[in-house]
C-alpha positions in Angstrom: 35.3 11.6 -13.0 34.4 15.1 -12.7 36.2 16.8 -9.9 34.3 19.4 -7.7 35.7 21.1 -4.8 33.7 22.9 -3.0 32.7 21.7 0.0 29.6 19.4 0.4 27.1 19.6 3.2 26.9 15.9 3.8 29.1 13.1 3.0 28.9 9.0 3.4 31.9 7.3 3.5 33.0 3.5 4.0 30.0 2.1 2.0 28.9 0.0 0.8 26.3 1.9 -1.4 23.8 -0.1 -3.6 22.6 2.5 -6.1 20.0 0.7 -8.1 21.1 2.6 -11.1 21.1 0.7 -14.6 23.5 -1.7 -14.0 22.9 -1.9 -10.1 26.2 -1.0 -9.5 28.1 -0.3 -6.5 30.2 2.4 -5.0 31.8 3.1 -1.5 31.3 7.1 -1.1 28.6 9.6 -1.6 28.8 13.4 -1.3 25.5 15.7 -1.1 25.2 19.9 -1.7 21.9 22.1 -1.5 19.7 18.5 -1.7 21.3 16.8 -4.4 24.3 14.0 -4.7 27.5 15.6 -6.3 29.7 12.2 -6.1 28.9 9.1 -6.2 32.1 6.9 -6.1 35.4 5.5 -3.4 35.9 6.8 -0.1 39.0 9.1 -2.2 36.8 10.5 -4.5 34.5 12.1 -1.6 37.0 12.8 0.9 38.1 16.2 -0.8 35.1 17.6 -0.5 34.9 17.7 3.6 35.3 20.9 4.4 34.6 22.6 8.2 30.9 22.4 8.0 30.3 19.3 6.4 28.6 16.4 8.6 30.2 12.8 7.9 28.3 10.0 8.0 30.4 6.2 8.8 28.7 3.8 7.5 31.2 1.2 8.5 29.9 -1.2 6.4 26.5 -0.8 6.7 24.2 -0.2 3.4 23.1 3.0 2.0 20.7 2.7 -0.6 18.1 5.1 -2.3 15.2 6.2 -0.3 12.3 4.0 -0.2 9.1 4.7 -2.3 5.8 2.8 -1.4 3.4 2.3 -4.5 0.3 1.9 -2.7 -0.1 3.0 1.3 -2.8 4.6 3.1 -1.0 6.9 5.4 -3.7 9.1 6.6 -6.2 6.4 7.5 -3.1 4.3 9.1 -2.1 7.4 11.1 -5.7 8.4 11.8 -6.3 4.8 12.8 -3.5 5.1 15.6 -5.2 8.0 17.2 -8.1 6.1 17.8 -8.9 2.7 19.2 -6.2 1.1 17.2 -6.6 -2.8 16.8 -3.2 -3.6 14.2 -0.6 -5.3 17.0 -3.5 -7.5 18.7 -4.0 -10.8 17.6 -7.5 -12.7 19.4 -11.1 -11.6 19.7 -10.1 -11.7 23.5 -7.4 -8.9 22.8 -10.3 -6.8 20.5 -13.1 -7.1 22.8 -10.7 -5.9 25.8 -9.1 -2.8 23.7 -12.7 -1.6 22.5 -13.8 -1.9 26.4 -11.0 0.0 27.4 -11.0 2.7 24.7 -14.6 2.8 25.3 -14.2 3.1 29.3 -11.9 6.3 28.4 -14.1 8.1 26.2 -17.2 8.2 27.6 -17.9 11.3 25.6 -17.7 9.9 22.0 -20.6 9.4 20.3 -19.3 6.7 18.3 -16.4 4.1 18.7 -14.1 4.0 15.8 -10.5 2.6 14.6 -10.0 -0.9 13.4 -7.3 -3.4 12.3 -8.6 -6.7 13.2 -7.5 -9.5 11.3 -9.8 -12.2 10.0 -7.9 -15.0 11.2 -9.0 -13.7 14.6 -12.9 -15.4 14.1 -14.0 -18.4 12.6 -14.5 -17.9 8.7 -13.0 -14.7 8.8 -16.7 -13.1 9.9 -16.7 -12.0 13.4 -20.2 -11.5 15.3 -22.0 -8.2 16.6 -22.5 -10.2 20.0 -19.3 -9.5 21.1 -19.4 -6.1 21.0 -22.5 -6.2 22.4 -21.1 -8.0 25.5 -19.2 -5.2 26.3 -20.4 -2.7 29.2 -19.0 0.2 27.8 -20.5 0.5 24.7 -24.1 -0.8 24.8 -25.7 2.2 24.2 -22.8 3.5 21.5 -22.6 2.4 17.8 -19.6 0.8 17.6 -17.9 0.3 13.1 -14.5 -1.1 13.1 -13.0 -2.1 9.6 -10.5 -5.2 9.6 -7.2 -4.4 8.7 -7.6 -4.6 4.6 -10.4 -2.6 4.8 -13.2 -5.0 2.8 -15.3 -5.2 6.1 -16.3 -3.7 8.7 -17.6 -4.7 12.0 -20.6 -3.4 13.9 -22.7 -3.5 17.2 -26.1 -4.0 17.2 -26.8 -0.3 17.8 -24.7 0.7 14.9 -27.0 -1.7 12.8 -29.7 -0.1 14.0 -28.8 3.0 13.1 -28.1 2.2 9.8 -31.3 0.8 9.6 -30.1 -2.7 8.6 -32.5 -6.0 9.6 -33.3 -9.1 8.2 -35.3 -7.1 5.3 -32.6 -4.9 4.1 -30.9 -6.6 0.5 -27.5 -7.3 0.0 -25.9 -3.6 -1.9 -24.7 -4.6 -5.7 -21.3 -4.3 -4.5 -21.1 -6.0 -1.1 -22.7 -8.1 1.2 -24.9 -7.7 4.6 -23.3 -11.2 6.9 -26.4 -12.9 8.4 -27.2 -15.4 10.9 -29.2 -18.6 9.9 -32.6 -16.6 10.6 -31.2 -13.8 8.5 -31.0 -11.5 11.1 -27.2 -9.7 10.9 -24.7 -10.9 11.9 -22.7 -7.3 12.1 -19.8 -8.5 9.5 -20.6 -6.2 6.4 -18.5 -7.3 3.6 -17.2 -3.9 0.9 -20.0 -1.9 0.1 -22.2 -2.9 2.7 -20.1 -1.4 5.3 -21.3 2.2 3.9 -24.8 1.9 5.6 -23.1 2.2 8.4 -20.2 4.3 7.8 -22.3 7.0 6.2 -23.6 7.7 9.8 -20.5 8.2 11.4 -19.8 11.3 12.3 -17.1 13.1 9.6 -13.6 13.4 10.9 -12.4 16.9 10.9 -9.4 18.1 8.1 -7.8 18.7 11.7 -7.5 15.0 12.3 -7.2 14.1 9.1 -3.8 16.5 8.9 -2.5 15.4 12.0 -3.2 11.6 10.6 -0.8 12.4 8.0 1.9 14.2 10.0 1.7 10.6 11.9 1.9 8.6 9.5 4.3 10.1 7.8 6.5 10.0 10.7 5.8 6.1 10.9 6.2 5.5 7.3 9.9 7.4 7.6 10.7 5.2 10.6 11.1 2.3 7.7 13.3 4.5 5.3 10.2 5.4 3.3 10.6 8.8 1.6 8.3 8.7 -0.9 4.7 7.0 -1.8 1.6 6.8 -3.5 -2.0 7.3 -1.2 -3.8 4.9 -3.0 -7.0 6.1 -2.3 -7.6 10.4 -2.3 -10.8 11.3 -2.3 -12.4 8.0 -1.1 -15.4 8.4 1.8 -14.0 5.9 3.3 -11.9 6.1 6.7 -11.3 9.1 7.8 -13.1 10.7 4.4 -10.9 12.5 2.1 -7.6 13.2 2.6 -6.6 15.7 -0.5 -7.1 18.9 1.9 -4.2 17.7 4.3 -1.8 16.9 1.7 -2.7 20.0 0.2 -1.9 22.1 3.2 1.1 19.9 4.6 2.7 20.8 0.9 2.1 24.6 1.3 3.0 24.9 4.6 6.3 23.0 4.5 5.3 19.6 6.9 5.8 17.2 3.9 8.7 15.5 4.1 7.9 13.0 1.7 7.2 13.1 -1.8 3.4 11.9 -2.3 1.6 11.4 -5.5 -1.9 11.5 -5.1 -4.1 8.8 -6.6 -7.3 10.1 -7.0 -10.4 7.8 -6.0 -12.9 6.9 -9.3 -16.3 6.7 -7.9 -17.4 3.5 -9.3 -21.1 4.7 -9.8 -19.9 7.1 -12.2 -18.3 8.0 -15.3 -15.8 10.1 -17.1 -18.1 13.4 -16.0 -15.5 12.6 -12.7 -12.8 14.2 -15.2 -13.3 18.1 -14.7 -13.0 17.2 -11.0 -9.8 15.4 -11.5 -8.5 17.7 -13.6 -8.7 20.5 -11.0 -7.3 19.4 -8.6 -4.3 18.1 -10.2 -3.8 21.6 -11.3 -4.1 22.9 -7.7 -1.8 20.0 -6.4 0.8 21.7 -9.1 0.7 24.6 -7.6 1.8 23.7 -4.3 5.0 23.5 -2.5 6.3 20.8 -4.8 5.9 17.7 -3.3 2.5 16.8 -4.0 0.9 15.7 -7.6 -2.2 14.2 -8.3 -1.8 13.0 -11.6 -3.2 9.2 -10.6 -6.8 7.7 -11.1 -7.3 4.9 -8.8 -10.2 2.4 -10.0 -11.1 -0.3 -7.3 -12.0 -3.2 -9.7 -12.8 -6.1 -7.4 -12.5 -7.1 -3.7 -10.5 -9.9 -1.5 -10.0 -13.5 -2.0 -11.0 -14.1 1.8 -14.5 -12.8 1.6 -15.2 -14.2 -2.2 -15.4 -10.8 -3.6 -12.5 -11.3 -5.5 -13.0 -11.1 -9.3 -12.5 -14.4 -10.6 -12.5 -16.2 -13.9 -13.9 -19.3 -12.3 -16.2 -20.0 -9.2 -14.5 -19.9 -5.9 -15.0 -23.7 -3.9 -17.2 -24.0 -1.4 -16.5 -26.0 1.8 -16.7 -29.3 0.3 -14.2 -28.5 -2.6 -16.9 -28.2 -4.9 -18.2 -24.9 -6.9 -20.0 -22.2 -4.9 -21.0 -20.5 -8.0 -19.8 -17.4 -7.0 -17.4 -16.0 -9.3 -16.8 -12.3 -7.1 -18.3 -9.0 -8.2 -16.8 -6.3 -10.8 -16.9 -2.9 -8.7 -17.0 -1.3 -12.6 -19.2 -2.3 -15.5 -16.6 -4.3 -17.4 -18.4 -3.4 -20.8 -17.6 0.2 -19.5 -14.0 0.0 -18.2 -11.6 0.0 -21.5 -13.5 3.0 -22.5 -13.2 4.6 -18.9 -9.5 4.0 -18.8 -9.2 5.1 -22.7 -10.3 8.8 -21.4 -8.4 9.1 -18.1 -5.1 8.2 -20.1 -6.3 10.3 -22.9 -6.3 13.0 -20.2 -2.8 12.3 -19.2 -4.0 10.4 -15.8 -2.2 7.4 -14.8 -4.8 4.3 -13.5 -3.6 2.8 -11.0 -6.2 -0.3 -10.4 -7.1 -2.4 -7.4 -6.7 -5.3 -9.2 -6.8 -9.2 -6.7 -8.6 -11.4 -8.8 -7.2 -13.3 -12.1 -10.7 -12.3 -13.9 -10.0 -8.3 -12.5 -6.1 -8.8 -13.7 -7.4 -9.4 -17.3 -10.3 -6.9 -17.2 -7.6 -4.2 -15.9 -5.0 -5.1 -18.9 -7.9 -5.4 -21.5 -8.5 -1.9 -20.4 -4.8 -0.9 -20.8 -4.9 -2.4 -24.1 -7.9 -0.6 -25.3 -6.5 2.8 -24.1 -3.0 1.9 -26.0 -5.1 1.0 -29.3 -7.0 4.6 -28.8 -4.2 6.6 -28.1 -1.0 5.3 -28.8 1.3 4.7 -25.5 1.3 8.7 -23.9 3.7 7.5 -21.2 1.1 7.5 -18.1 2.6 4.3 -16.4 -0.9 2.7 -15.5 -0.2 0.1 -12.7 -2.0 -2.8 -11.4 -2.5 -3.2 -7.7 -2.4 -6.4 -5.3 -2.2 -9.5 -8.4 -3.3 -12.1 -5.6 -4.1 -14.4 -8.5 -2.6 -13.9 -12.3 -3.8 -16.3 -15.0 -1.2 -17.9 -16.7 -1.9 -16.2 -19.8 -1.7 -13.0 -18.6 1.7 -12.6 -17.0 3.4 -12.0 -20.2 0.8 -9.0 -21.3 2.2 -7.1 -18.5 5.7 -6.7 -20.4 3.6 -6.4 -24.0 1.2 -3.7 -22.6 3.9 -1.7 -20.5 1.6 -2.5 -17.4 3.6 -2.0 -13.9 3.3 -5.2 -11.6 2.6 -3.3 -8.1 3.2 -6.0 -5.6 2.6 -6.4 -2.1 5.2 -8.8 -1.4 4.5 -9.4 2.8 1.4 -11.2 1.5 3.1 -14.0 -0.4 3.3 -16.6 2.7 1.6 -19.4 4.5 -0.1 -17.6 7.1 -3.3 -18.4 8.4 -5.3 -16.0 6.4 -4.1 -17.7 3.2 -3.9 -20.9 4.2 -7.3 -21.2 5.8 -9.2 -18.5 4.2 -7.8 -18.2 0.4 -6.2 -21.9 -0.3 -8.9 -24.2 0.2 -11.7 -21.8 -1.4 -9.6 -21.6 -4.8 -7.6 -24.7 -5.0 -4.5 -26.1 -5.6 -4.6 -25.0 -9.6 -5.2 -21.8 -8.9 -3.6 -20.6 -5.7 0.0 -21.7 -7.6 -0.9 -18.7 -9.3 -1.0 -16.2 -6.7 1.4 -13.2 -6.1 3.5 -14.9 -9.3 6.5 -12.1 -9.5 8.8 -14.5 -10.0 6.7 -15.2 -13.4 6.3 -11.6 -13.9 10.0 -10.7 -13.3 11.1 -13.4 -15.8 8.5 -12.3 -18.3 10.1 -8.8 -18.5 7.3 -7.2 -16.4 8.4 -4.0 -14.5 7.9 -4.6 -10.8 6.7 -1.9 -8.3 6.1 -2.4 -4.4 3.9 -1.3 -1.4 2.5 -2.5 1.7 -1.2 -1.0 2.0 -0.2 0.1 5.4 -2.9 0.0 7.7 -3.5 -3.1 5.5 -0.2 -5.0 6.8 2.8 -3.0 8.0 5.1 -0.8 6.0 8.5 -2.3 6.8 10.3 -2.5 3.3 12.4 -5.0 4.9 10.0 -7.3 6.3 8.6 -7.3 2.5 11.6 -7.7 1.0 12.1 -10.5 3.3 9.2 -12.8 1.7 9.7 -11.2 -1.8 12.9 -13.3 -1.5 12.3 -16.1 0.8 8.1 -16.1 0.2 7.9 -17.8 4.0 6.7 -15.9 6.7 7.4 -15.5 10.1 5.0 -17.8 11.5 6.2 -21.0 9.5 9.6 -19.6 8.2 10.3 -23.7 7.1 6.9 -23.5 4.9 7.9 -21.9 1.1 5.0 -20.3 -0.6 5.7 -21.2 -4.3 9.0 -21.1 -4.6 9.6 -21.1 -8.0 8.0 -17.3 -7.3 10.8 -16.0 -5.3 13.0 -13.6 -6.5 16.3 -11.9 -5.9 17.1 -9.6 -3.1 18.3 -6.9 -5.5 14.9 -6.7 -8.0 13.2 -6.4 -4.6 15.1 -3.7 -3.2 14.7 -2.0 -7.1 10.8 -2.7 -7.1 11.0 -0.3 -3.5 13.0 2.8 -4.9 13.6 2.8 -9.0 10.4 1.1 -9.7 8.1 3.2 -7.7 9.8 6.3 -8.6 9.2 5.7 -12.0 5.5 4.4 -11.2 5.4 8.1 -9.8 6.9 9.9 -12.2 9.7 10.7 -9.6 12.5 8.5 -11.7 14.4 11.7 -13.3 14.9 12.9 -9.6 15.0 10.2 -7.2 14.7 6.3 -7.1 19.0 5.6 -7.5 22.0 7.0 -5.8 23.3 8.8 -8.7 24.7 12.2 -9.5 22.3 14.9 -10.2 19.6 13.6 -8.4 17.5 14.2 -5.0 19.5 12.5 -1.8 16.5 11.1 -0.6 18.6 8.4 1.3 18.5 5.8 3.8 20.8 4.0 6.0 20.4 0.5 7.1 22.1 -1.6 10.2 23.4 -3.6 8.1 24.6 -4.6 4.2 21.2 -7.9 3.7 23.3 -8.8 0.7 25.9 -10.2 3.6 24.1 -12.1 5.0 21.6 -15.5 4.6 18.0 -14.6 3.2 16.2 -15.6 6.3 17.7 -13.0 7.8 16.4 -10.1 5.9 13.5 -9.4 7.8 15.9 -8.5 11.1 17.4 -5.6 9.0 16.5 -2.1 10.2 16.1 1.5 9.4 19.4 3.8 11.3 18.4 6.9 9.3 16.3 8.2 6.6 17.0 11.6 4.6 14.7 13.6 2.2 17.1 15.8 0.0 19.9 15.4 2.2 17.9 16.5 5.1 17.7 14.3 8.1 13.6 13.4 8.4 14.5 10.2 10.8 17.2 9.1 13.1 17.0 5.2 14.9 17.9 5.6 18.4 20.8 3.8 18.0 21.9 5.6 15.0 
């Protein structure tokens, strides 16, 4: 070993240390100078390079690991979200109805009532009715638009509808779906594209709130050790409209902590004339403060499994167990998406694809294909999002096509939403092939992982926790296809190697290794002690973006 004396400004001692290097190895001691680990080895090896100024950290046996790296989040919206009437940690219409009445109550000024996070477990079939709202004293003359929690619908009053102009006449949008009552009138559920003939009306949020949405949800997102991330959705209209501008002036101005790479949203009623566009602005993005990119395309193929819109290869059931005949809807022209893709790569963008259904799966790794047979493999690290469903045939193209598995492990349970909204509308065939990493992993796949926070919460731990066990906290006795399980080191790899190299970060960050970035975090304890179940308790104690303390536990 290499022997360096000079002081350092931070050191870790009494490890352990899990550095998710090549051969997941593990070491005791760490030592960080001017942002970047000098030593990575025993408690000895560190010690000499205390000097006067240098700030120990004892971990007494707790576990230091690389920072964590979300592959596909939604910060700005999430943090956004919680500055309005916030709806994530209630659980009943009762609870909703009473929040928007109260948020309402408070702000008699706004012109609209925004925010969201309702769950569709909350309302029978998922679809929850403008009456409601309407019932509620505080907001009968306002519109009211509140997307659920994945953001695939969006719930309106009957003032909000009007508004938007929507009745019993107005047609279904090609890419969504208007909820109606058995007269036709609607309902106020507006399932994916539907929901902009309402949201087009709300007033804009201001680059103000959009900024201070990201400074709180970065804060948030830090809270869980997360030190890194991709937005999955710049430029989007949806939610609190684009977010590029705050990331831009957060990176200039010093207030990003975090390294974000920007994936850049592909209007699906276009074509490659969106290139110029997303050229310039990942040229402006280089030109920042050096903790923003924007060298990612994202290309929403498909929907959600609970509202049908998922892409599949074969009908989803109806009530009865028999075919509906509804197969989903493709959000791009398939005969149009290998060439698509072939020009973003040629262009040097990675894709990263919103891809749920097992007929969206294959459509997004033809794509990948086609660009490979174009071009020859130029190193972009396309990625496909969410992989509720995988055909069996396509788990091993992943490995074959160099296609990143980007997983969302927290939704891999029995929970109500998937076992009353998802399970008996595919059946039992195909839901054994949801959320298979265990496949992928065994297949040779590379694995990334995210949470699409507001989606579901952004505690690494809590996703690690079903990545390993796949039970959730409702029914921890209830395993969600085993046989898709996988080890508690992969998972912890997928969070901080895998993402970093999904985000081009992997030179600089991702492992505890000398050279690179101590983006770091400490946990309350080593998970690798303990039994699986208990994963999810494990917390955060303190979380460090190139050796610089960004979040401290209150107990840390």
């Amino acid at each position: 070993m290499h022997r360096d004396h000079h002081p350092a400004d931070l050191v870790f001692l009494g490890g352990p240390v899990y550095t998710v290097d090549p051969a997941r190895s593990w070491a005791g001691a760490v030592a960080v100078r001017d942002g970047r680990i000098v030593t990575v080895g025993r408690d000895q090896d560190v010690r000499p390079l205390v000097g006067p100024d240098t700030e120990v950290v004892d971990l007494a046996g707790r576990l230091l690991l690389p920072g964590f790296q979300d592959a596909h989040v939604h910060p700005v919206l999430a943090g956004t979200t919680l500055r309005t009437c916030d709806l994530h940690e209630l659980g009943t219409a009762e609870e909703y109805a009473a929040a928007v009445a109260a948020y309402a109550a408070a702000r008699p000024e706004a012109a609209w009532i925004t925010g969201g996070g309702w769950s569709m477990e909350a309302f029978p079939g998922g679809t929850p009715h403008r009456s409601l709202l309407d019932g509620i004293a505080a907001v009968r003359d306002r519109p009211v638009a509140l997307p659920n929690r994945d953001g695939h619908g969006l719930w309106a009053n009957s003032r909000a509808l009007e508004i938007a102009g929507i009745d019993a006449d107005t047609p279904d949008p090609a890419d969504g779906r208007i909820e109606r009552d058995a007269d036709g009138t609607p309902t106020g559920m507006l399932q994916e594209g539907a929901a902009e003939l309402v949201t087009r009306h709300v007033p804009a949020t201001s680059e103000e709130d959009r900024y201070q949405g990201l400074l709180a949800g970065q804060a948030y997102l830090h809270s869980f050790g997360i030190t890194g991330w991709q937005d999955a959705a710049v430029g989007a209209a949806f939610g609190p409209g684009d977010v590029y501008g705050a990331y831009l002036r957060a990176d200039r101005e010093g207030t990003l902590t975090a390294r974000v790479r920007a994936a850049q949203w592909w209007d699906r009623e276009g074509g490659l004339e969106q290139l110029a566009g997303f050229r310039e602005r990942r040229a402006e993005a280089a030109r920042g403060g050096g903790r923003f990119s924007a060298g990612t395309v994202k290309m929403m193929l498909d929907g959600v499994a609970e509202n049908h819109t998922a892409a599949m290869l074969e009908p989803y059931l109806d009530g009865c167990g028999c075919s509906s005949g509804n197969t989903g809807l493709d959000f791009v022209d398939p005969g149009k998406l290998g060439g698509y893709v072939a020009g973003l790569d040629a262009a040097g963008f990675q894709v990263h694809f919103h891809a749920l259904g097992d007929r969206a799966v294959r459509l997004a790794l033809d794509a990948v294909e086609e660009a490979l047979r174009r071009n020859g493999d130029l190193g972009n690290r396309h990625h496909l999002a969410h992989l509720q469903v995988v055909h069996p045939d396509d788990v091993a193209r992943f490995r074959r096509l160099g296609a990143t598995a980007n997983m969302q492990p927290l939704w891999a349970c029995h929970e109500p939403q998937m076992d009353e909204l998802t399970i008996p509308f595919l059946g039992e065939r195909r839901s054994g092939w949801q959320y298979p990493f265990g496949s992928l992993l065994r297949a040779g796949a590379m694995l990334a992982a995210g949470s699409d926070w507001s989606v579901s919460t952004p505690d690494v731990m809590a996703g690690v926790h079903v990545a390993v066990n796949r039970t959730g906290e409702e029914e921890p006795e209830r395993v969600f296809g085993p046989e898709e399980r996988i080890d508690l080191g992969s998972a912890l790899a997928a969070y901080t190697a895998g993402t970093a190299r999904v985000n081009h970060l992997d030179a600089l960050t991702g492992s505890v290794q000398a050279g690179k970035l101590a983006d770091l975090v400490v946990l309350d304890r080593n998970p690798f002690d303990g039994p699986s179940q208990a994963i999810a308790g494990t917390r955060v104690l303190r979380t460090y973006v190139q050796g610089e303390l960004v979040h401290a536990a209150a107990s840390a």
